[in-house]
N, C-alpha and C positions, 0 to 999 in steps of 0.2 A: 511555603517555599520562598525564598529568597530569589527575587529576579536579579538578573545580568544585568548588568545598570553599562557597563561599557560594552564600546564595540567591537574591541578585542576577545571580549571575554563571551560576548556570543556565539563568534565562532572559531571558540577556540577549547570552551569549559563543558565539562562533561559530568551528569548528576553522577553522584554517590548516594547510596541507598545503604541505612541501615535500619535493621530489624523493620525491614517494609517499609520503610517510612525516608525522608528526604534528609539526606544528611549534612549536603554541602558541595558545591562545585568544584570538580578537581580540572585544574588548567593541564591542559596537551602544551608544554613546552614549543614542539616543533610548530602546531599549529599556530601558538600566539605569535614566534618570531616570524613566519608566515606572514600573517595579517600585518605584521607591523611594517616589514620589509615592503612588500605591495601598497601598502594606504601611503607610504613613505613617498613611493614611483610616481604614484596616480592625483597626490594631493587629496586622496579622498577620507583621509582620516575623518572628516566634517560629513561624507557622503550617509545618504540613508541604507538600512538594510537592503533595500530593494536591489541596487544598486549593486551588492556586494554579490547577492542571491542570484541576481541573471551571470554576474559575473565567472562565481563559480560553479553556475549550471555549463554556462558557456566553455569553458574552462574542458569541464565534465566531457560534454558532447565530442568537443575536439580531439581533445586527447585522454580518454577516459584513463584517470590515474586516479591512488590513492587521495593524494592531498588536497584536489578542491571537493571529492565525495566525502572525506572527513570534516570537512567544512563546514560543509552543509549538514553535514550528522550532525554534528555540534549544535548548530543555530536549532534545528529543529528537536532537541532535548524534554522545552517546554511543553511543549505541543503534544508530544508523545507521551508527554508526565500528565498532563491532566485531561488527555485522551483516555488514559489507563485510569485514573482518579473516577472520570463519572461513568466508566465502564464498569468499574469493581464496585461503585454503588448501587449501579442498575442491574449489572447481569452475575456480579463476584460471587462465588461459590467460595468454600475452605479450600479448595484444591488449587487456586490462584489468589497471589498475593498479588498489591499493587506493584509489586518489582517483576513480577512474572508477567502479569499483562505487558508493562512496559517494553519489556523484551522482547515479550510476542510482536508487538507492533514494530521495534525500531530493526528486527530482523526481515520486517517487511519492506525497506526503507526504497529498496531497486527499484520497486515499481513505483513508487516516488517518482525519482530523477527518471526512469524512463517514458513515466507517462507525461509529466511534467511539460506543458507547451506557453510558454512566453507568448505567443501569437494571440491566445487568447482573450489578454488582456487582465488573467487574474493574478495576482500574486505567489509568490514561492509558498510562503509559510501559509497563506490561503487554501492553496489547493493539500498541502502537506495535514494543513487539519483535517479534512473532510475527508482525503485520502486514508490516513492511519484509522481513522476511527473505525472506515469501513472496513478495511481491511483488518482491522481486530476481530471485531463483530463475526468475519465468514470465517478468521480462524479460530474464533470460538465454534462456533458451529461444525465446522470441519472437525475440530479435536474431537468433539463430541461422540464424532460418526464415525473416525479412524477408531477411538475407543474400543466402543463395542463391535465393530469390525473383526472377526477370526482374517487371518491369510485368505483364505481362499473369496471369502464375501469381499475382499476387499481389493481381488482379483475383479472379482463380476462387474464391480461399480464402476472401477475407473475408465477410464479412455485410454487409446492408442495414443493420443498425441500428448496426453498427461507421463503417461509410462514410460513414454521414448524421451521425454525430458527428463525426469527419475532416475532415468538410468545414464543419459548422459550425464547424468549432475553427479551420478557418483563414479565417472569415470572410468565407463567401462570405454571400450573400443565399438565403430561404429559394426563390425563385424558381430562382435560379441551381442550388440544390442539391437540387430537385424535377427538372433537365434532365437534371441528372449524372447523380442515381439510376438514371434513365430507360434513358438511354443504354447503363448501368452493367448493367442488368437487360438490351437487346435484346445487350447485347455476350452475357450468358450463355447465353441463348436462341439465340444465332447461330452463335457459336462453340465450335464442334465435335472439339477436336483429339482426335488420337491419345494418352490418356493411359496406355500402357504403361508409360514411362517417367515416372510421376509428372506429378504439374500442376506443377510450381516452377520447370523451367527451359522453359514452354511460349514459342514464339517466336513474333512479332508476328502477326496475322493475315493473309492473303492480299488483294488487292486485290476478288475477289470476295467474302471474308465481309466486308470491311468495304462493301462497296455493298447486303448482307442489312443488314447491322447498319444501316448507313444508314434503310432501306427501313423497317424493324422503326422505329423511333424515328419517323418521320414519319406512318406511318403510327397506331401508339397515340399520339401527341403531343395531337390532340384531345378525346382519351377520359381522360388519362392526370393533363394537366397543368392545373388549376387558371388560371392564369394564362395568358395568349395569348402565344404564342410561336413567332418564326419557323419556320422547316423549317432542316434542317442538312445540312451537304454528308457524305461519309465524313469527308472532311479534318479537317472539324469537330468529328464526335464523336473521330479518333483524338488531337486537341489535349486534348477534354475529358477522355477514359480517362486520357491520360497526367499527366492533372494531378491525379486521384481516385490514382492510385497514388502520387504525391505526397504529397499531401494522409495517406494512409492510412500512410506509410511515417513521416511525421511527426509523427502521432497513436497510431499501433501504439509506437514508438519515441524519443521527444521527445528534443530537444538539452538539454544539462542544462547551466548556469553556475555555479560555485564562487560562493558570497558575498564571498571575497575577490578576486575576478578583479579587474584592473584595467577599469576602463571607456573605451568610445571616446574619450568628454571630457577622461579624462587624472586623472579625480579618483585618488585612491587606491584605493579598492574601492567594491563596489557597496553595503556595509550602507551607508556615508557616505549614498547617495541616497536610501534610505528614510523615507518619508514620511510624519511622524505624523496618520495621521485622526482617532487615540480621543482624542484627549489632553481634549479637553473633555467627554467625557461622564463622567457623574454616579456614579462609584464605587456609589453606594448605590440606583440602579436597578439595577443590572446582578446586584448582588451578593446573595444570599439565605445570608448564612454559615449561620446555622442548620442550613438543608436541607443546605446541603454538610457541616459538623460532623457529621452524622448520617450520611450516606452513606459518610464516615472512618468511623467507627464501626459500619457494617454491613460495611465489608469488611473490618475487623481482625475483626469478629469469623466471618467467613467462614471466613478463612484459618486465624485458630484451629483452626473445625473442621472446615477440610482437614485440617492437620495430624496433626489427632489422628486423623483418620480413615486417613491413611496410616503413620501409627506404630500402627495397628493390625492393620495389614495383614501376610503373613506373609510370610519372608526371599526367599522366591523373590518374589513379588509386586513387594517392591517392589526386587529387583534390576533387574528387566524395568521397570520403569518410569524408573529412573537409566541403564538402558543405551539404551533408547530415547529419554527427556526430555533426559537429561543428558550423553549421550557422543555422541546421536543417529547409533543403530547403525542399521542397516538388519536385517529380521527376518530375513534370511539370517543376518548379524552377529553376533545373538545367540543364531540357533540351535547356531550354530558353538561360542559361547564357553560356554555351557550345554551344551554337548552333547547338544540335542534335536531333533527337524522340526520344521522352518520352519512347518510348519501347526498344530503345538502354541503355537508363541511368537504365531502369530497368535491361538489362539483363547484364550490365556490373555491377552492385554492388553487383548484386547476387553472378557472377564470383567471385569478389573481395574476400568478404566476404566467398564464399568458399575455396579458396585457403587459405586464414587468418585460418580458421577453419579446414583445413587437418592440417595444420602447428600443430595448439593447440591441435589437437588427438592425432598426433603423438608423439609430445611431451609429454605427458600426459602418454602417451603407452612407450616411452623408460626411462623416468626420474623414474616417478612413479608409472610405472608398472601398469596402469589403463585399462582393455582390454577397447576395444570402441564397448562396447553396447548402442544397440537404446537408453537406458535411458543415460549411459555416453556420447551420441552425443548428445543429446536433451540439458544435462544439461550444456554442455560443450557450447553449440552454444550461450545459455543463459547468459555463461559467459564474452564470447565474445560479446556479443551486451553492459553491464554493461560496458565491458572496454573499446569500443571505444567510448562508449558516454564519459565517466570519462577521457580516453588520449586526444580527441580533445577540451573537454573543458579546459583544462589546457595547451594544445600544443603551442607554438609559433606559430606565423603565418609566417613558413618562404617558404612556396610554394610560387613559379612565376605563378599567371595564364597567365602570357603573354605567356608563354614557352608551 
């Protein structure tokens, strides 16, 4: 793959794939005069990614519009491309190609910018690696399990709070999706199978649970439903179940579209239709460089003393930490190549990784004055697991395992 060598073209070029494979970066027009217009304002054409990245998270949070979430899709392209790369080595099946992982993952992108916290101290594209990767990995696993899932097993399994998103995602009314619930709930209460053989390949219900299931809904309907609402036949609610597994099967698993796909209308690709919102707002609300300059500046000087903190650490230490971060062994794996048990390699990375993580409280606590509450331990430890994925992928390999 050919990297982005400019900083326009980070966030602004988007891969093209052909026959699976990487073909060439196609420039978003809107996005590049974007970038150019803004680096124009700010004098930041010279500025780091980082800089750009809180920018248009910032951006993002304010006023959530297309043009700085394209942005940032953009910049994060690589990341996602060789996310899917050591995915489709490790776990590819025939049934997914490296362009289908890829998609899997960049339609994941939301939970990205929404989990994404600056505060933390880790970087954009930091957390955005660790993030897709995982989030590939459960939609793998999730497809997996929708799969072989029939409607009705796939009723059993999910949650209320999963299904009431499902269904607002496909737009039904909150009326309409207070019936489903309903419905969704007498169907659990009613239906009763034999689950010996698992709930996933459970088969339709009989003509008698579904006149229970009926009976169940009509009857808590006026206790249940906020709203006035007719009574339902079985037929009824069996039209409504089957459209919540719908619904859910499309929500659990979303259909994903390349930015270059051609469109119905015939245009060339879909960036071509993108629609600039921001282009009139005012550079100099949005933007606070100061606070950003400074926040560079607390995580270079973080990582410093990661670094030095792991260059203090001893040869075993941090072997276990390159074969776990960086070759990501599994701890059988390395029990193997260390010639130890498995339940020493566990309780030595735990170590490890604690000492690493008193190191970055306390830091946290004398630099920037962050007391270490449970939430700043939690989100602190999180940030540390980002960074040593993100240091050992980048590290030399200069450990002796002979030593």
């Amino acid at each position: 793959m050919r990297p982005r060598k400019s900083l326009f073209e980070r966030f602004s070029a988007f891969i093209q794939f052909e026959a699976d494979q990487f073909r060439d970066w196609l420039i978003d027009g809107r996005l590049h005069r974007s970038m150019e217009t803004h680096a124009t304002r700010v004098g930041g054409i010279q500025a780091e990614d980082d800089f750009w990245t809180l920018h248009w998270h910032r951006v993002w949070q304010q006023t959530p519009r297309r043009l700085a979430k394209d942005h940032l899709l953009a910049y994060v392209q690589e990341v996602a491309y060789w996310g899917a790369l050591k995915t489709h080595r490790r776990f590819g099946k025939a049934q997914y190609g490296i362009a289908d992982l890829f998609q899997m993952a960049i339609a994941r992108f939301d939970r990205v910018l929404k989990g994404f916290n600056p505060n933390q101290g880790t970087s954009f594209k930091g957390y955005a690696t660790v993030m897709l990767a995982n989030l590939l990995r459960e939609s793998l696993r999730q497809q997996r399990a929708i799969d072989i899932c029939t409607d009705w097993g796939l009723l059993r399994k999910i949650s209320q709070k999963r299904l009431t998103a499902a269904l607002a995602q496909s737009g039904l009314a909150s009326s309409t999706i207070d019936q489903y619930v309903l419905a969704w709930r007498c169907f659990n209460t009613r239906y009763s199978p034999n689950l010996k053989d698992g709930s996933r390949r459970l088969s339709k219900p009989d003509a008698e649970t579904w006149q229970a299931i009926a009976t169940c809904y009509n009857t808590e309907r006026p206790h249940q439903l906020t709203a006035i609402a007719a009574s339902a036949s079985a037929a009824d609610l069996e039209i409504w179940l089957l459209k919540c597994a719908q619904a859910a099967r499309q929500y659990l698993y979303p259909s994903v579209l390349s930015i270059d796909a051609p469109t119905p209308s015939g245009s060339n690709n879909y960036s071509e239709t993108l629609t600039d919102e921001d282009q009139q707002e005012g550079i100099a609300q949005l933007v606070q460089m100061e606070e950003i300059q400074q926040r560079q500046t607390q995580r270079r000087d973080m990582q410093t003393m990661l670094q030095a903190a792991l260059q203090g650490l001893d040869t075993e230490s941090q072997l276990l930490l390159k074969f776990y971060y960086q070759e990501e062994l599994t701890q059988h794996a390395i029990a193997e190549r260390l010639n130890m048990k498995q339940y020493t390699v566990s309780r030595r990375l735990t170590r490890v990784r604690e000492r690493l993580l008193k190191q970055l409280v306390q830091w946290g606590q004398d630099v920037l004055h962050i007391s270490p509450t449970l939430d700043v331990i939690k989100n602190t430890s999180t940030a540390l697991d980002e960074w040593l994925v993100n240091y050992h992928r980048h590290a030399p390999d200069s450990i002796d395992e002979s030593a």
